[in-house]
KOLBA-926370 format. One record per residue (C-alpha): x, y, z. Coordinates in steps of 0.1 Angstrom, whole numbers, plus 2048, in hexadecimal, padded with zeros to 3 digits. Example, Ala and Ser with C-alpha at 12.3 -4.5 7.8 and 13.67 -1.06 7.14 Angstrom:
BEGIN
87B7D384E/8897F5847/
//
This chain:
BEGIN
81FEBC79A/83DEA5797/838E9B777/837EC376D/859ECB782/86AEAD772/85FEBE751/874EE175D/892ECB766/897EBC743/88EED9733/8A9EEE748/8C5ED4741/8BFED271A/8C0EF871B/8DDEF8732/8EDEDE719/8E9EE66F5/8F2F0F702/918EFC70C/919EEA6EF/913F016D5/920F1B6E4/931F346CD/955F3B6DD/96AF1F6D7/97BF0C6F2/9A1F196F6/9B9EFB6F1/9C8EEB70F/9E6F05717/A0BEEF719/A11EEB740/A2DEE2753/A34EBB75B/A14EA9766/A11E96788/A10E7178A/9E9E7578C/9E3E8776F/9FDE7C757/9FCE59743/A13E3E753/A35E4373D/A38E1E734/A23E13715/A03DF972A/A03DD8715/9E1DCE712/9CDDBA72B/9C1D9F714/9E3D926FF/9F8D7870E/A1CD87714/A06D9E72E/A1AD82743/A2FD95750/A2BDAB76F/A20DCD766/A31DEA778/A21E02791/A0FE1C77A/9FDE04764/9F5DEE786/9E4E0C797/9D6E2D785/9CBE4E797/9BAE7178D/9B0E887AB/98EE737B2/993E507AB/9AEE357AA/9ACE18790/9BCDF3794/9C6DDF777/9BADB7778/9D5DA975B/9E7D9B77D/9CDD93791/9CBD6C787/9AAD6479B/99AD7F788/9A4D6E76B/992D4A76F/97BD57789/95AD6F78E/957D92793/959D8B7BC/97AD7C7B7/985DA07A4/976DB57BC/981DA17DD/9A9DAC7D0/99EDD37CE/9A5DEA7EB/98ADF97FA/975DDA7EE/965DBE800/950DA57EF/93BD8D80D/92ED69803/90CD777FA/91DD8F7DD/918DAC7F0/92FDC87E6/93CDE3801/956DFD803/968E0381E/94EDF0835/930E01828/91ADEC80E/909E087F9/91EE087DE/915E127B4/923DF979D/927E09778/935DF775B/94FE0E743/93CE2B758/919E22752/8FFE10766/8FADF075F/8D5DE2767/8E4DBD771/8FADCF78D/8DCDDE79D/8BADD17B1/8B7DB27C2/8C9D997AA/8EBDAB7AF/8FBD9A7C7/8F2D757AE/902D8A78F/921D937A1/929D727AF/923D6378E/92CD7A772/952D73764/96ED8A76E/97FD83751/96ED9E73C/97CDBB74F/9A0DCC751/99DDE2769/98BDED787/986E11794/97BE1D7B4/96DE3D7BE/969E427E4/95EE657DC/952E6A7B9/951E8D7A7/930E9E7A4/92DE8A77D/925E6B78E/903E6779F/905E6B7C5/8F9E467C8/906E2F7DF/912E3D801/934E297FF/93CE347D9/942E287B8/951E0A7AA/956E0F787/961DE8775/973DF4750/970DD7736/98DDCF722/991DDF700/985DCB6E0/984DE26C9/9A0DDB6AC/9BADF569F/9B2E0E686/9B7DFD662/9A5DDE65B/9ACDC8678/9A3DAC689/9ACDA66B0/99FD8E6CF/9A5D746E7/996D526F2/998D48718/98ED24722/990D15747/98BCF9754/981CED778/97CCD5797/957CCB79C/94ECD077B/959CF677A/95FD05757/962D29743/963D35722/969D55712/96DD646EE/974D896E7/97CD976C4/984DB86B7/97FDC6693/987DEA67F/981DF365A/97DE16651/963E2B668/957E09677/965DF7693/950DD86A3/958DCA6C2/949DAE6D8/94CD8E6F4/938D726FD/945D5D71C/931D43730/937D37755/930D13763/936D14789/92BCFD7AB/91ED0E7C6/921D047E9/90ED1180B/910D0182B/8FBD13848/901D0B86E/8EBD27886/8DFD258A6/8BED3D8B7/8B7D3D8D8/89CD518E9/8A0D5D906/891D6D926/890D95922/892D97947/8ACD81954/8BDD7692F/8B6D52937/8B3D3A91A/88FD2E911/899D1A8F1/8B2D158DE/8ADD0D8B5/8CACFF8A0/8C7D0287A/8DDCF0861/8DFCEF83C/8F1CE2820/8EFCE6801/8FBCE77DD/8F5CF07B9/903CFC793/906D2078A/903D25761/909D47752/90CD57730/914D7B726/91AD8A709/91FDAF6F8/922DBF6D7/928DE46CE/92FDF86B1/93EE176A9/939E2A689/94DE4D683/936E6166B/951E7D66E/96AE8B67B/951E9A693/939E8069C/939E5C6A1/91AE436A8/919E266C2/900E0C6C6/906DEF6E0/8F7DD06E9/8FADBD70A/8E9DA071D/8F0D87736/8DDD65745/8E3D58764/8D4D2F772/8DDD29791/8CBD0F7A6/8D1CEF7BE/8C4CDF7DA/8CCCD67FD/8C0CC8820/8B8CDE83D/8B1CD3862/8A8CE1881/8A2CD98A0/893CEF8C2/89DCE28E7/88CCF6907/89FD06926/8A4CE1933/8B3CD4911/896CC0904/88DCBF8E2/86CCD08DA/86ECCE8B7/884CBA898/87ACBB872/88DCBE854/888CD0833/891CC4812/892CDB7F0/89FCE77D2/8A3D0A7C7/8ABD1D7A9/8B7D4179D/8AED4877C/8B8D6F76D/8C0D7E74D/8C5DA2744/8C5DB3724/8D4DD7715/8D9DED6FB/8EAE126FD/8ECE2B6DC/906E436E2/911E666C8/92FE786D1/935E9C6BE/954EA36C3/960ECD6BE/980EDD6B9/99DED16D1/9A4EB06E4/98BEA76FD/96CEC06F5/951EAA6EF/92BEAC6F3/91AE866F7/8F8E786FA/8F3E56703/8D2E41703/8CFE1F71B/8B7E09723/8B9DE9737/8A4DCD740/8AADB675E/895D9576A/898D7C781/887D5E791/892D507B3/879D2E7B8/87CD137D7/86CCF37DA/86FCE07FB/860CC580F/85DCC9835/860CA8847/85BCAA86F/866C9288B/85ACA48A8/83CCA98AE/832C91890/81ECA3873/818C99851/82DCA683B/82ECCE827/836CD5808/840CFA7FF/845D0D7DE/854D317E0/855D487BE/865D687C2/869D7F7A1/875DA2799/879DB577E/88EDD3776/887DEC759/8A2E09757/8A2E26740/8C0E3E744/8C6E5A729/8ECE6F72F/8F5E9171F/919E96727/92CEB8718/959EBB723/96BED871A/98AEDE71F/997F06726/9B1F1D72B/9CEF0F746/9C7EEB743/9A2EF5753/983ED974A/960EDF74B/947EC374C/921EC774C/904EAF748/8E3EA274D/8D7E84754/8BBE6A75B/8B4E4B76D/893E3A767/889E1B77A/869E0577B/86EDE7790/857DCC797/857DB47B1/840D8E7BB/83FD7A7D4/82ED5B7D9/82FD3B7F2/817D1C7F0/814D02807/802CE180B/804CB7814/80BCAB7F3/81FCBC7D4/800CC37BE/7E8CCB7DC/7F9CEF7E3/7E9D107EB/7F0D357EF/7FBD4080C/7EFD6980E/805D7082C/824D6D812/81AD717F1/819D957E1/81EDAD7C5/833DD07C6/838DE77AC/853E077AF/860E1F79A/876E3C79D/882E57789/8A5E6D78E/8AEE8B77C/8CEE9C77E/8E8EB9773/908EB777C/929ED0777/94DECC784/968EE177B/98DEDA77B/9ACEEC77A/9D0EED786/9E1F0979A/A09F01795/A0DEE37AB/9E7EDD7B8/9CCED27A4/9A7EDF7AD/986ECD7A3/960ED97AF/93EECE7A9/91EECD7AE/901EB37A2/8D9EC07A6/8C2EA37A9/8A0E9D7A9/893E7D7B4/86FE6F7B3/85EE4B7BB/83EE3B7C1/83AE1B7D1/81CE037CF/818DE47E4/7FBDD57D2/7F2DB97E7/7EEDD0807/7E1DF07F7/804E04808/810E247EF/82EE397F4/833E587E2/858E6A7E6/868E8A7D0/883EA07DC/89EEB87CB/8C2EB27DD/8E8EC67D5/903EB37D6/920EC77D5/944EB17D0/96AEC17D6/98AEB37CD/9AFEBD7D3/9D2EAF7C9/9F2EBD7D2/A15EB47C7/A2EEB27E3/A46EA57CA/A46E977A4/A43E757B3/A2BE807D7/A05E907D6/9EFE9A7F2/9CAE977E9/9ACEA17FE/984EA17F1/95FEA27FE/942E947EC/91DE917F9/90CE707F1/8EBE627F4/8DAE3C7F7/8BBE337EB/8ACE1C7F5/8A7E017DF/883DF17D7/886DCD7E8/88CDE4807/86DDFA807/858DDB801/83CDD9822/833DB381B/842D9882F/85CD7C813/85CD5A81D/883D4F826/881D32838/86FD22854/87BD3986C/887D54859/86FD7184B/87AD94835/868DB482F/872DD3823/868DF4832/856E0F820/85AE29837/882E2582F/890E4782B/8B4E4B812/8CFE4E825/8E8E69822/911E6B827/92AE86829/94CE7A81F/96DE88820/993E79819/9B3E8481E/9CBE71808/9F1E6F805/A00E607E4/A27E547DB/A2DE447B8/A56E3D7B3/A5DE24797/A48E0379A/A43E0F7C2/A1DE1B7CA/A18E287EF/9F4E397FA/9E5E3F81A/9C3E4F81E/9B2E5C83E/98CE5E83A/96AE64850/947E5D843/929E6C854/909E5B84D/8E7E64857/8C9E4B856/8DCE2D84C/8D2E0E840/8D4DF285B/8BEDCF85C/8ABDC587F/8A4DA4886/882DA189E/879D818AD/855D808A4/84DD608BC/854D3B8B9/87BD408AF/870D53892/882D70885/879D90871/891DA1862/88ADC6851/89DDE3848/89FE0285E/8B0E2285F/8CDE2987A/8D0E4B88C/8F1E4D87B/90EE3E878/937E4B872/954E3E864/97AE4886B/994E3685D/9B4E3484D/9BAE1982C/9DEE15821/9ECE07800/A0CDFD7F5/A1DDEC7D5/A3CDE67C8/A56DD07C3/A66DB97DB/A83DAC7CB/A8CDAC7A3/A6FD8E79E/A59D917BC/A40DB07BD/A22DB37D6/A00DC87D7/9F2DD17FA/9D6DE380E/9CADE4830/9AEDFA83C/9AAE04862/98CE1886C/973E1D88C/94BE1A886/937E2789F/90EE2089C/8F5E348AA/8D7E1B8AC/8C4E1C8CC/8A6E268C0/8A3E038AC/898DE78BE/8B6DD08D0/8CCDED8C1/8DFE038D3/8FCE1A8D3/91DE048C3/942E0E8BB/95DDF58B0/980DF489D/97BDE687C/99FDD6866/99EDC5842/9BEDC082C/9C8DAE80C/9E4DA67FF/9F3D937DD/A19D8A7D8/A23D857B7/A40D717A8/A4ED6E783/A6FD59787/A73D59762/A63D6E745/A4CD4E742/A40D48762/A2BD60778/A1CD4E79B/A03D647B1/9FAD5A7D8/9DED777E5/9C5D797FF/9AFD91812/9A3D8F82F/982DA6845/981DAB867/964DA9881/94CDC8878/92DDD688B/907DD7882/8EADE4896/8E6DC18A8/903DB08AB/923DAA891/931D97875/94ED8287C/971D8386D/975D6E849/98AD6D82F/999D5A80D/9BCD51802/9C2D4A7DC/9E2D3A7C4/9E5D3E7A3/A01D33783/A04D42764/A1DD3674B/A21D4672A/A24D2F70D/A24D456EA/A22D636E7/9FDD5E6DF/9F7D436F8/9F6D40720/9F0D2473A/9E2D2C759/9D8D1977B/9C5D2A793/9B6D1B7B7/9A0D327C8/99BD307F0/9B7D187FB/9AFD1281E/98DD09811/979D1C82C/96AD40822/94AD4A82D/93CD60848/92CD5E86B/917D7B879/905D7D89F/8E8D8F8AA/8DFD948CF/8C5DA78DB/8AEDA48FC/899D8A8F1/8AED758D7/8D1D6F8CD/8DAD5F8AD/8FAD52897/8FED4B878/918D39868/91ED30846/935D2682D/936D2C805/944D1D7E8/962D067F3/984D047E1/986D067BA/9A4D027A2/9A3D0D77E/9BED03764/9B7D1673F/9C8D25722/9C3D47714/9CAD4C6F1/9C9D6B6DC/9C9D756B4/9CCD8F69E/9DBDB26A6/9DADC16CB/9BADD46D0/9BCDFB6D8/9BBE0E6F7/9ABE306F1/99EE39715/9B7E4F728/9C8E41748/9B1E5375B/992E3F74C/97CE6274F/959E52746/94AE7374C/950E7C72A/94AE6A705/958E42705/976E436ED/97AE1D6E1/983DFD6F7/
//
C-alpha cells in the first residue's frame, strides 16, 4: 500500500512539473520597479573574492552580512580561525550558532539542525559520524555561511532549529581561457599542519573546477565525573564513584572535489561532480575509577587502559541539467545525487583492578555504520509580472542505513568472546517525497512570500539481533510565510512562520543496549515519535554604510521533543536513552550589531537572550523546568595599515536546561595576524583558545543518583601559514542572496 501511494506522489509531481515547464504562455519579464531594499538589492560595492590575497583588508558591512526575506548570510574572508581551523571554528563565530566539544551543532539552543553544502545535503553532514566530520573537516573551503532560522517551504522541513547552509568558495575561472586558484599551507604546535589547493579553469563551453586539502590535527580529552547514588527516601549518599580520563590522539583528513560544467546551448548546460572525504582519527588514554561507601571507604579501585580509533570516509557524485527559457531567472533543473558514508569507531582496552583483586579483562568494541543516500531534485523559477516569483518542485530523499555493534571480552588478548548483551545488527531505511511552492511578490514598500511543502514520509526499522520491526508513513503540510517591510531605504521590519519537523535519526530508534564504558550504557528508542515545532520571528533590520544593526524576537513551540534520560540501572551504572518531552517553548530575543569603531578598528557582535521552559514530568527524574538562557560572541578587528589586519574574537554559552539537570557555562577566546605580503601572497598567525580551557560540564540529579561531568577538549593551538594565489580571479555568478532553490550558476 505504500509502495502504490508513493507511486501517485511521483507521478503527480512529474505531471505537476513538466505542465510548468512547458507551459505555453511565456513568462512576462521582470517589470522595472522602484529602488530595491537593502535585502533584496546587491551590496553597491563590487565583493573582492574570498580566496586572493589583497582580501586583507576589512570588508564593509554588505559584503560582511547578506539578507533576503528568510535568511541572512555571513562572509568568512575575515574570520582568521576559519581560515587555519575546522568547520567548528567557522561555525562557533556565526550568530545563532553554537558548536559544543562533541561537534554537536545547535541553533539558538536547540540541536536539530540540517547542514547542506551550496544548498544540497551532504551525506558526511548527516548520521552518527557528523559531529567527527565537523570537528575535523577544514573551514578553509568555504566563504560564506547562511543561516535559516525559518526556511521557505523549498527547503525540507528538517531540523526543528533550521538550516545552516555552508557556500564554498568559487573556483570556477572567468569566461575565456583561464586559469585561477590558490594554495594554503599552515603550520602548527604539536605537530598540527594543513594544506590546501584550489584551481579554477574556462575554455569555451567548459569550465572545470576543483580542491583537495588535508588536515593533521592533536586531539585532546580530559574527563573528571563524579556519581553518587543515593537514598530515594531521605537523599542520603550510599556511594560515591569518581571517574577520570585522559587521553590523547592524531586526527588525519583528506577531502577533495571536482565538477564540471558543459554549456551545450544557450539553453542548457550539463554538470557532473565528484566529491569524497576520509577521516582517521584514533589515540589512546588511561581511565580510573574508584567507588567509596556512605562512610568513605573504598569498595572498589581499577583502571582501564586502551586505544581507540575513528575511521570514516564518504564518497559523492551529483549530475545536474539546467534549461534555461526566455528571461533572467526562469529555469527548470533536475539534479541527480547519490552519497555513500562509512565509518568504524573500534576500542581496545585492558581492565586492571586493585580492589577487590581480579585477574585482569581485556575488551574489544567494533561499532560500524553505513549510510547510503539517494536524493533526486526537480526545481522549476519563474519570474512574473510586478517582480512576482514562482518556485515549484519535487523532491526525494532516499536513505538506507546500517548499523553493528559488537564487544568481546576475555583474560588474555587472543582468548576473547562475544558478549550477546552488546553486540547487534540494525538495518533502517526511509524514504521522503515532497512538492513544494512559494510565491513572492512586492506590494510598494513590503515584500510578501508564501509556501507550502507536501510530504510524505515512510520507514521501516529492523533490529536483527532482537527480532524488533517498526513500520512508520504519514503525509504532513507544511505551510511557510514571510514578510519584509521598509521603514526606510536603510530600515526593514520582517516577520515569518514556518512549520518544521525532526526525525529522528536511526542510531536513536536503535532498541539494543552499545557498550560505552564500564559504567556507561546507550540505547536508542524505537518507539521515538518526530518531533514537531511552530516557529515565528519578528525581526527589525538597519544597514547605514559599513553599520549593520538587527534585533529579532522569536518563540518556538515544540511538541514531543527530543531529550536523553539517564537511569541508574544498579551498581553506579547508568543508562542513557532517548525520550520524547511533553513539549517544550522557546522565547527570546538575539541582537546583532557591526560596524566600525574608529577609521581602523571595526567589530562584529551577537548576543542571544531567551527563556526555555520544559515540560517533562512524565519522564523519570524529570519534571517541570524553566530557566533564562544568554550566549554572545564577539570579534574586534584591527587593520593599522593597508598591510596588517589583527582579529581578537570569542564566544561564549551560558548555563542551559535539560530534562535532568543542566550544562554548565563555557566558552573560547581566539587571536589571529594577517599581514599581506604581494599582492598574491599573505602571512597569517592564528592561536585558537588562549586561555587554554574550553570544554563543557553538565549535571544530572534525580531521586536516586546525581552525576557531573566535566571535561575538557583540545587545548590551545597556534597556526602560522601563507596563502598564495595564481592566475586570474575566479567568478562569482550566484546572486547576493545565494537562492539555492533554483539552478547553481558557477562558483
Amino acid at each position: 500500500m505504500t509502495s502504490f501511494r508513493s507511486g501517485l506522489f511521483v507521478g503527480a509531481a512529474f505531471m505537476a512539473m513538466a505542465g510548468s515547464a512547458f507551459a505555453q504562455t511565456p513568462a512576462a519579464p521582470p517589470a522595472q520597479s522602484p529602488a530595491q531594499s537593502p535585502a533584496q538589492s546587491p551590496a553597491k560595492p563590487a565583493e573582492k573574492d574570498d580566496t586572493t590575497v589583497d582580501a586583507v583588508e576589512v570588508k564593509v558591512a554588505p559584503a560582511e552580512v547578506r539578507t533576503s526575506i528568510d535568511s541572512t548570510s555571513y562572509s568568512l574572508t575575515n574570520d582568521l580561525q576559519a581560515s587555519t581551523g575546522t568547520l567548528a571554528d567557522a561555525l562557533r563565530g556565526i550568530p545563532s550558532v553554537d558548536v559544543d566539544p562533541d561537534g554537536n551543532v545547535s541553533l539558538r539552543g536547540d540541536s536539530n539542525v540540517t547542514i547542506l553544502v551550496d544548498g544540497r545535503p551532504s551525506g558526511m553532514l548527516q548520521g552518527d559520524g557528523r559531529g567527527q566530520a565537523i570537528l575535523s573537516l577544514p573551514a578553509g573551503q568555504y566563504s560564506r555561511i547562511e543561516v535559516m532560522t525559518n526556511p521557505s517551504a523549498a527547503y525540507s522541513p528538517e531540523g526543528s532549529g533550521g538550516v545552516i547552509n555552508l557556500i564554498t568558495k568559487p573556483t570556477a575561472a572567468k569566461p575565456g581561457e583561464t586559469v585561477t586558484g590558490s594554495v594554503r599551507a599552515n603550520v602548527g604546535d604539536d605537530g598540527r599542519w594543513n594544506l590546501g589547493v584550489s584551481a579554477g579553469y574556462q575554455k569555451d563551453k567548459l569550465s572545470l573546477s576543483g580542491d583537495l586539502s588535508t588536515r593533521h590535527d592533536q586531539g585532546l580529552q580530559s574527563i573528571d565525573r563524579v556519581r553518587q547514588s543515593l537514598d530515594p527516601l531521605t537523599g542520603d549518599v550510599l556511594s560515591t564513584t569518581r571517574q577520570t580520563q585522559q587521553a590523547t590522539g592524531p586526527a588525519d583528513v583528506l577531502i577533495g572535489r571536482f565538477s564540471a560544467d558543459y554549456r551545450l546551448n544557450d539553453k542548457l548546460t550539463l554538470t557532473g561532480e565528484l566529491r569524497g572525504n576520509l577521516i582517521d582519527a584514533g589515540g589512546s588514554g588511561l581511565q580510573t575509577y574508584e567507588t567509596t561507601d556512605a562512610g568513605g571507604v573504598t569498595t572498589s579501585r581499577y583502571t582501564r587502559d586502551g586505544a581507540f580509533n575513528f575511521s570514516g570516509d564518504n564518497l559523492g557524485a551529483t549530475l545536474r541539467t539546467v534549461r534555461s527559457f526566455d528571461g533572467a531567472g526562469h529555469d527548470w533543473t533536475n539534479e541527480l545525487r547519490y552519497d555513500r558514508n562509512k565509518g568504524h569507531v573500534s576500542l581496545v582496552s585492558r581492565a586492571e583492578y586493585d580492589l577487590p583483586p581480579a585477574p585482569d579483562l581485556y575488551e574489544q568494541t567494533n561499532n560500524r555504520f553505513l549510510f547510503n543516500g539517494l536524493g533526486f531534485t526537480s526545481s522549476y523559477v519563474r519570474p512574473m509580472e510586478n517582480d512576482a516569483k514562482l518556485r515549484a518542485g519535487y523532491e526525494l530523499d532516499y536513505r538506507d542505513v546500517g548499523f553493528s555493534a559488537g564487544t568481546s571480552r576475555g583474560p588474555a588478548p587472543g582468548a576473547l568472546v562475544p558478549d550477546p548483551f552488546v553486540t547487534n545488527r540494525l538495518d533502517f531505511n526511509q524514504t521522503v517525497h515532497a512538492l513544494y511552492t512559494t510565491y513572492e511578490r512586492p506590494f510598494g514598500k513590503l515584500s510578501a512570500q508564501a509556501g507550502l511543502r507536501v510530504e510524505y514520509a515512510e520507514f521501516k526499522l529492523n533490529q536483527v539481533t532482537s527480532g524488533i520491526t517498526r513500520e512508520q508513513d504519514y503525509l504532513r503540510l507544511y505551510p511557510t510565510l514571510h514578510f519584509a517591510y521598509d521603514i526606510t531605504d536603510k530600515q526593514q521590519i520582517k516577520a515569518s512562520y514556518s512549520r518544521r519537523i525532526q526525525r529522528p535519526q536511526p542510531f536513536l530508534l536503535n532498541p539494543f543496549v552499545s557498550y560505552q564504558d564500564p559504567l556507561n550504557l546507550r540505547s536508542g528508542n524505537p518507539d521515538l515519535k518526530p518531533q514537531e515545532t511552530d516557529a515565528y520571528e519578528l525581526m527589525w533590520q538597519l544597514r547605514s554604510g559599513q553599520t549593520f544593526y538587527q534585533a529579532t524576537v522569536y518563540f518556538r513551540d515544540t511538541d514531543k521533543a527530543f531529550t536523553e534520560v539517564a537511569t541508574d540501572i544498579g551498581g553506579g551504572v547508568l543508562l542513557t536513552r532517548p525520550e520524547n518531552l511533553g513539549s517544550r517553548r522557546d522565547l527570546g530575543l538575539e541582537l546583532v550589531a557591526s560596524g566600525p569603531l574608529t577609521k581602523t578598528l571595526k567589530y562584529n557582535a551577537s548576543v542571544n537572550l531567551y527563556r526555555q521552559e520544559i515540560d517533562a514530568v512524565a519522564l523519570t527524574g524529570g519534571a517541570d523546568r524553566s530557566g533564562t538562557v544568554f550566549s554572545g560572541r564577539a570579534s574586534l578587528n584591527w587593520q593599522p595599515t593597508p598591510e596588517d589586519f589583527v582579529q581578537l574574537s570569542g564566544f561564549y554559552q551560558g548555563d542551559s536546561l535539560t530534562a535532568q539537570g543542566k550544562r554548565e557555562a563555557g566558552g573560547m577566546l581566539n587571536l589571529g595576524y594577517r599581514r599581506k605580503l604581494t599582492d598574491k601572497l599573505a602571512l597569517q598567525v592564528t592561536a585558537r583558545d588562549l586561555l587554554d580551557n574550553f570544554g563543557d560540564t553538565t549535571t544530572t540529579r534525580t531521586a536516586t543518583f546525581t552525576d557531573r561531568n566535566e571535561r575538557t577538549f583540545v587545548g590551545r593551538a597556534v597556526f602560522i601559514g601563507l596563502t598564495w594565489t595564481f592566475g586570474a580571479k575566479p567568478k562569482r555568478e550566484r546572486e547576493p542572496q545565494f537562492d539555492f532553490s533554483g539552478p547553481p550558476t558557477g562558483g
